[in-house]
C-alpha positions in Angstrom: 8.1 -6.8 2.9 9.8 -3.8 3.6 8.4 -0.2 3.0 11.6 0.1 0.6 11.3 -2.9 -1.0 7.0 -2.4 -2.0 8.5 0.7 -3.7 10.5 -1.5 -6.1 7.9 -2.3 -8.5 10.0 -3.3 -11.4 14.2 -3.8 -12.6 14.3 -1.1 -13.6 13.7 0.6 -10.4 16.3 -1.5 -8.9 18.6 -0.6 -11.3 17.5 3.5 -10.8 17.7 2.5 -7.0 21.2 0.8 -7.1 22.8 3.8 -9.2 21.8 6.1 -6.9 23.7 4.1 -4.1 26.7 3.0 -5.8 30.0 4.6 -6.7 29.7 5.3 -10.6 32.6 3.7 -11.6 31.5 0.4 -9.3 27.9 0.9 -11.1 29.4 1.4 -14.6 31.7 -1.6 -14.3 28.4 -3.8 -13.5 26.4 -2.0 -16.1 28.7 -1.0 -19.0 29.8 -3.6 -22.0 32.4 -4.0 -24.6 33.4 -0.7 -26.3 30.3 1.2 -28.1 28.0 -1.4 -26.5 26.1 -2.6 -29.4 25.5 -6.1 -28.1 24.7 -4.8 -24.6 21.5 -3.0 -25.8 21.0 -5.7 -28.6 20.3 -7.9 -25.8 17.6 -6.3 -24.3 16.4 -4.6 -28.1 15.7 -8.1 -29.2 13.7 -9.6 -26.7 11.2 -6.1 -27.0 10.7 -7.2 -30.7 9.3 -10.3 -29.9 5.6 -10.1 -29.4 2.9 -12.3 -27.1 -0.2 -13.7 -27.9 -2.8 -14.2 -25.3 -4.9 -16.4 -25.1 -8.4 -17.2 -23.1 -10.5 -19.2 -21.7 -8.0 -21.5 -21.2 -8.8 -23.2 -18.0 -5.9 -22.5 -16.5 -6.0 -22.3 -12.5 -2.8 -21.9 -10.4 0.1 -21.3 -12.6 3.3 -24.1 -12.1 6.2 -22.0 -12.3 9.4 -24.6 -11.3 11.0 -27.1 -12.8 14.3 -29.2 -13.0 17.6 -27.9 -14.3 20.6 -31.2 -14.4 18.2 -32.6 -11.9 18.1 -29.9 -9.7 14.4 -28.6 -9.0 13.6 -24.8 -8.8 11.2 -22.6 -7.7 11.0 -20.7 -11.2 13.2 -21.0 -14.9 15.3 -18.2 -13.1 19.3 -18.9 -12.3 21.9 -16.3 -10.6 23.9 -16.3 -13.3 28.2 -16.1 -12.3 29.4 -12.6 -11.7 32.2 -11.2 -10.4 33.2 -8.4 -7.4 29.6 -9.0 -5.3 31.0 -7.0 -2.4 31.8 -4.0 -4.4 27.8 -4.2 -4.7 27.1 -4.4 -0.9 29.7 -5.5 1.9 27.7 -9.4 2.6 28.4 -9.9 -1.7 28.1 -13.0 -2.4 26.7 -14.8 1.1 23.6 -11.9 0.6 23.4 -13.4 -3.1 23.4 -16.6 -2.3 20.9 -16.3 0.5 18.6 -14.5 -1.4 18.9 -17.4 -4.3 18.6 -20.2 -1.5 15.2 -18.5 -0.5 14.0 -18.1 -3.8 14.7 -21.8 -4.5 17.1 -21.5 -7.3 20.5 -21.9 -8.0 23.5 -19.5 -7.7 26.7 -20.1 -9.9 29.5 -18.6 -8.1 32.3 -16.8 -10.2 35.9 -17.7 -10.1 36.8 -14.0 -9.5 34.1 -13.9 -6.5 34.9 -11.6 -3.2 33.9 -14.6 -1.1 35.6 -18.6 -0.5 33.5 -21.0 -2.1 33.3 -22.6 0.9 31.5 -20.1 2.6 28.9 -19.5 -0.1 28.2 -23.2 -0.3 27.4 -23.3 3.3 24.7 -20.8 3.0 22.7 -24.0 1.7 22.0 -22.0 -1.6 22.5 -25.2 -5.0 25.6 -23.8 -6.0 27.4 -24.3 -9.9 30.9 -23.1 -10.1 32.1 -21.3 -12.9 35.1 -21.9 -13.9 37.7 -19.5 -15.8 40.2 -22.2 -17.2 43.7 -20.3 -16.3 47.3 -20.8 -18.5 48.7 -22.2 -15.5 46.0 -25.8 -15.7 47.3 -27.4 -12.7 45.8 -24.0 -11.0 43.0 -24.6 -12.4 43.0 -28.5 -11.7 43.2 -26.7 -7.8 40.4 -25.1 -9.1 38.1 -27.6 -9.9 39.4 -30.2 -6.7 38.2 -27.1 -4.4 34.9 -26.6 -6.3 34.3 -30.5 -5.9 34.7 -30.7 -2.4 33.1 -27.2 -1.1 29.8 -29.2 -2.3 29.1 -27.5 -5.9 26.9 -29.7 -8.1 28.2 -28.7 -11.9 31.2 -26.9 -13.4 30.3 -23.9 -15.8 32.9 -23.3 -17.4 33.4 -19.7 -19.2 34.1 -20.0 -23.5 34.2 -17.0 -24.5 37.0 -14.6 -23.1 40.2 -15.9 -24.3 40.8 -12.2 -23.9 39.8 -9.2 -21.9 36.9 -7.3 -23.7 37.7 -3.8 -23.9 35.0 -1.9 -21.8 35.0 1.6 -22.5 33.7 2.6 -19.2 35.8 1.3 -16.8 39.0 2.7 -19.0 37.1 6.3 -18.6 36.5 5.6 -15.2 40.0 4.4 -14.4 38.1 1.2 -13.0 41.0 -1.6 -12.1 42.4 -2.6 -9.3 39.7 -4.2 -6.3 40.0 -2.0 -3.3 42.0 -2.7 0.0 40.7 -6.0 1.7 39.0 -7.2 -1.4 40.6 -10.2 -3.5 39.5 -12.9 -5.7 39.0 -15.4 -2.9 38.8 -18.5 -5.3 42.2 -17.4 -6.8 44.2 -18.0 -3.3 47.3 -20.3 -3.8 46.6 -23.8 -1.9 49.0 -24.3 0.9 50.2 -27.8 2.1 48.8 -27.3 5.5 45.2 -27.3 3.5 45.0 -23.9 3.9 45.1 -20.7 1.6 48.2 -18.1 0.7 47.7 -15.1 -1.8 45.2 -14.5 -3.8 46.6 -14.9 -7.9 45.5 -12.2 -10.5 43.0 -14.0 -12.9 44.4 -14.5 -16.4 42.9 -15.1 -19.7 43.7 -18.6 -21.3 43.9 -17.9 -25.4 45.2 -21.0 -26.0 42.0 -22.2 -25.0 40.7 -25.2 -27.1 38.7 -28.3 -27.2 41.3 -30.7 -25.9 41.2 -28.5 -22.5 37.4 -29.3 -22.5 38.2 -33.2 -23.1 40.5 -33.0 -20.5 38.5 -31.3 -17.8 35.6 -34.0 -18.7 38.3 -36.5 -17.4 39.0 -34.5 -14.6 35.6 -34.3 -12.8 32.6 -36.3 -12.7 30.5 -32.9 -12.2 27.7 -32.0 -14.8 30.1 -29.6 -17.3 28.1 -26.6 -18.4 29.3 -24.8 -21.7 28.9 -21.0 -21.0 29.2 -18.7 -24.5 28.2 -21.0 -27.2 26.4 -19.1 -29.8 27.4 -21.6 -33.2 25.5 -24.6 -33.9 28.7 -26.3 -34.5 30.3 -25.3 -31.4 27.0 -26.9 -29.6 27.0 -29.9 -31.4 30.7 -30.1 -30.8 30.4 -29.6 -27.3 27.9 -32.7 -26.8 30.4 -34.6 -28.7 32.7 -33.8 -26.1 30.4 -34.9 -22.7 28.5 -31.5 -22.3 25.8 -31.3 -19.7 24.1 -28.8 -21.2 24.8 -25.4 -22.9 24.8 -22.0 -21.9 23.9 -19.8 -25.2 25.6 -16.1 -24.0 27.6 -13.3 -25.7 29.1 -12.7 -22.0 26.2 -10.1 -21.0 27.5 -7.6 -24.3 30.9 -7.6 -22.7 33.5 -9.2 -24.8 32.9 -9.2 -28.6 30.9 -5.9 -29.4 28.7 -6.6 -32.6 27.7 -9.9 -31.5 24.2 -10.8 -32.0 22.0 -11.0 -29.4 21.6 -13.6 -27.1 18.2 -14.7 -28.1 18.5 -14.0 -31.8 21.1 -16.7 -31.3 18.8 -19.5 -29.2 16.7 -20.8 -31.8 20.0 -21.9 -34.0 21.1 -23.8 -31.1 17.9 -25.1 -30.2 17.8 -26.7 -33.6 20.8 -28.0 -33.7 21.1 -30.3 -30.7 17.0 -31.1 -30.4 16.4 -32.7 -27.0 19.9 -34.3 -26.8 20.9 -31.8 -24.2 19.9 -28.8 -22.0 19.7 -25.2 -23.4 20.0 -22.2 -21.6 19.8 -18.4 -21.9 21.7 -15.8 -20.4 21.7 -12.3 -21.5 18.9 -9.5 -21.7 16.2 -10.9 -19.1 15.1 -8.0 -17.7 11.6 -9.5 -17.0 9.6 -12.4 -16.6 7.9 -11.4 -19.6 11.2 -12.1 -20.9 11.9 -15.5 -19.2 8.5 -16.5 -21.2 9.9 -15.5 -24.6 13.0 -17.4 -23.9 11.6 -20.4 -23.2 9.0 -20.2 -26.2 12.4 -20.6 -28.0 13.6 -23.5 -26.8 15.6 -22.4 -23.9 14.9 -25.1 -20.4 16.1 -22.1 -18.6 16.9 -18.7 -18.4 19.9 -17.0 -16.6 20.0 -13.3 -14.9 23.3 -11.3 -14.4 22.8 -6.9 -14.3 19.6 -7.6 -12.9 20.3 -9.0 -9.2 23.5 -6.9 -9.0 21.0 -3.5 -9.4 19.1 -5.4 -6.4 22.3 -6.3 -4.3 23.2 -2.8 -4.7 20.0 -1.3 -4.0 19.3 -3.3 -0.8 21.6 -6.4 -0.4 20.1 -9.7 0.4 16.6 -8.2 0.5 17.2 -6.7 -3.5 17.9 -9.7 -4.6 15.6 -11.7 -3.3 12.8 -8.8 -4.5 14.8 -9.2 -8.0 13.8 -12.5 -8.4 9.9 -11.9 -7.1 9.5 -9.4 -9.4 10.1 -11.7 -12.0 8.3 -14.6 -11.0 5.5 -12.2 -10.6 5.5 -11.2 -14.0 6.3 -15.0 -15.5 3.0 -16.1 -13.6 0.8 -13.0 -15.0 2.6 -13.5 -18.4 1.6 -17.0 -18.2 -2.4 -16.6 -16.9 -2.7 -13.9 -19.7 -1.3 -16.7 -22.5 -3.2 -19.7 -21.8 -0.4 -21.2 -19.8 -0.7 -23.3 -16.3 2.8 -24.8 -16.5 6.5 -23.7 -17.5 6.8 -26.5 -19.7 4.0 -26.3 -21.8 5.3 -22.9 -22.9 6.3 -23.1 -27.1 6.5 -21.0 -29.8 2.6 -21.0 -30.4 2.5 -17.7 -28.1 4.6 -15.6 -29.8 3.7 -13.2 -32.4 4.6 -14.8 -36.0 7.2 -12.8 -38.0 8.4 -10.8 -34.7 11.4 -13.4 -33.7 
């Protein structure tokens, strides 16, 4: 380990780390949400509320920190959530990112409005999910899907809830818009005939958005589909009726809808609804491993991070991410030994303070 990276004891040093390196507008635009940002810091407010119980002389030994996500084994309940613009973070983007996940043994879901081809971030040997912005023009997306399919990605997560553009309050101070010269949404290139790839589309919202589009991209593609934004028990029940693989409970990281509840507030609604007929996930406020323990004492199988590997690809590329996710399986196996806990799985609600979630 790097001299640099032993000084990165926490996130939150990455984050202070990456905001010193990055333009301010390019940090803002990774750490700002919708408008006042209410849900942005209620993500992160409501996992502090929730309080651990240790427990001892438990027995414990070696701590077993992976697991399975759609059949796909991990090194820790940890998942590179999808982003967009990785090489405004650091010139590799999102080949660093998806190195870093491939050796930390986890998965990275690459974005639709990702710097870098699909094709190339596959080959880095990372398990890669696609996430998929459904566009008005669905034979684009159709394209979409076909290229996902054959660059090797093993699930489709598709992205709920933006039929619109939230209105982020930073960037419009910061005149943040446009990517700069040499930078495009490399997913969003038009096919050619040749099998090749022309310009690169502008991403557009779909408000039209429904549940027939879902039906019809189940028909579509025999990859696992992955419901990002669901935060209604009916919408998750809904979604299993309609083929989900599993769900993805997420206000969009606090940057869409502002006055959203929280992420977590939101799991154990979810949780109860659908039992063990399906996967539930978390995405939104991890910002430790103590954290990814909470999550999981609510029901969620897994947890996703977004801010948080962005401050470490901006901080130090490849290496920042991969310390992003060490840092937290650090904390998940302490958090663990201090709560009685030898395996991932065996973490419930029985280690979390009553009344505090």
């Amino acid at each position: 380990m790097t001299t640099a990276e032993l000084a990165v004891l926490s996130l939150r040093d990455l984050a202070d780390a990456a905001r010193e390196r990055l333009d301010p507008a390019v940090y803002d635009y990774f750490a700002g949400g919708a408008e006042d940002e209410i849900t942005l810091r209620a993500n992160e407010d409501a996992f502090a509320r929730i309080g651990l119980v240790p427990r001892v002389l438990r027995g414990i030994g070696e701590r077993r920190l992976g697991l399975e996500l759609l059949g796909c084994p991990i090194s820790l309940p940890v998942v590179i959530a999808p982003t967009a613009f990785h090489r405004l973070a650091h010139p590799e983007g999102e080949i660093a990112t998806a190195l870093a996940a491939a050796a930390s043994g986890t998965i990275f879901i690459a974005g639709t409005a990702a710097t870098t081809a699909i094709e190339d971030i596959t080959a880095t040997g990372a398990p890669v999910w696609f996430q998929l912005h459904v566009q008005p023009d669905r034979g684009f997306t159709e394209a979409l899907v076909r290229r996902a399919e054959k660059a090797g990605c093993r699930a489709l997560v598709v992205t709920l809830d933006s039929p619109v553009p939230g209105r982020r309050e930073r960037d419009l101070r910061n005149g943040f818009g446009d990517l700069p010269a040499g930078l495009v949404c490399e997913n969003m290139r038009e096919p050619q005939p040749d099998g090749t790839w022309g310009l690169a589309r502008d991403i557009e919202f779909a408000a039209d958005l429904s549940w027939a589009d879902l039906a019809r991209l189940r028909e579509l593609t025999g990859l696992p589909l992955v419901l990002k934004g669901i935060t209604h028990p009916d919408d998750a029940q809904r979604a299993i009726e309609l083929g989900a693989a599993a769900l993805i409970v997420s206000n969009h990281g606090g940057r869409q809808l502002d006055g959203a509840q929280s992420s977590i507030a939101a799991l154990p609604a979810i949780v109860d609804a659908v039992g063990k007929s399906i996967e539930v996930h978390l995405d939104g406020g991890i910002r430790s491993g103590q954290d990814v323990v909470r999550a999981l004492a609510l029901g969620a199988r897994g947890t996703y991070i977004g801010r948080a590997f962005l401050y470490g690809l901006g901080a130090m590329g490849e290496a920042g991410v991969h310390r992003c996710l060490q840092i937290i399986g650090n904390e998940l196996d302490l958090t663990m030994a201090f709560c009685g806990l030898r395996d991932v799985q065996d973490i419930d609600s029985s280690i979390l303070l009553p009344g505090s979630y």
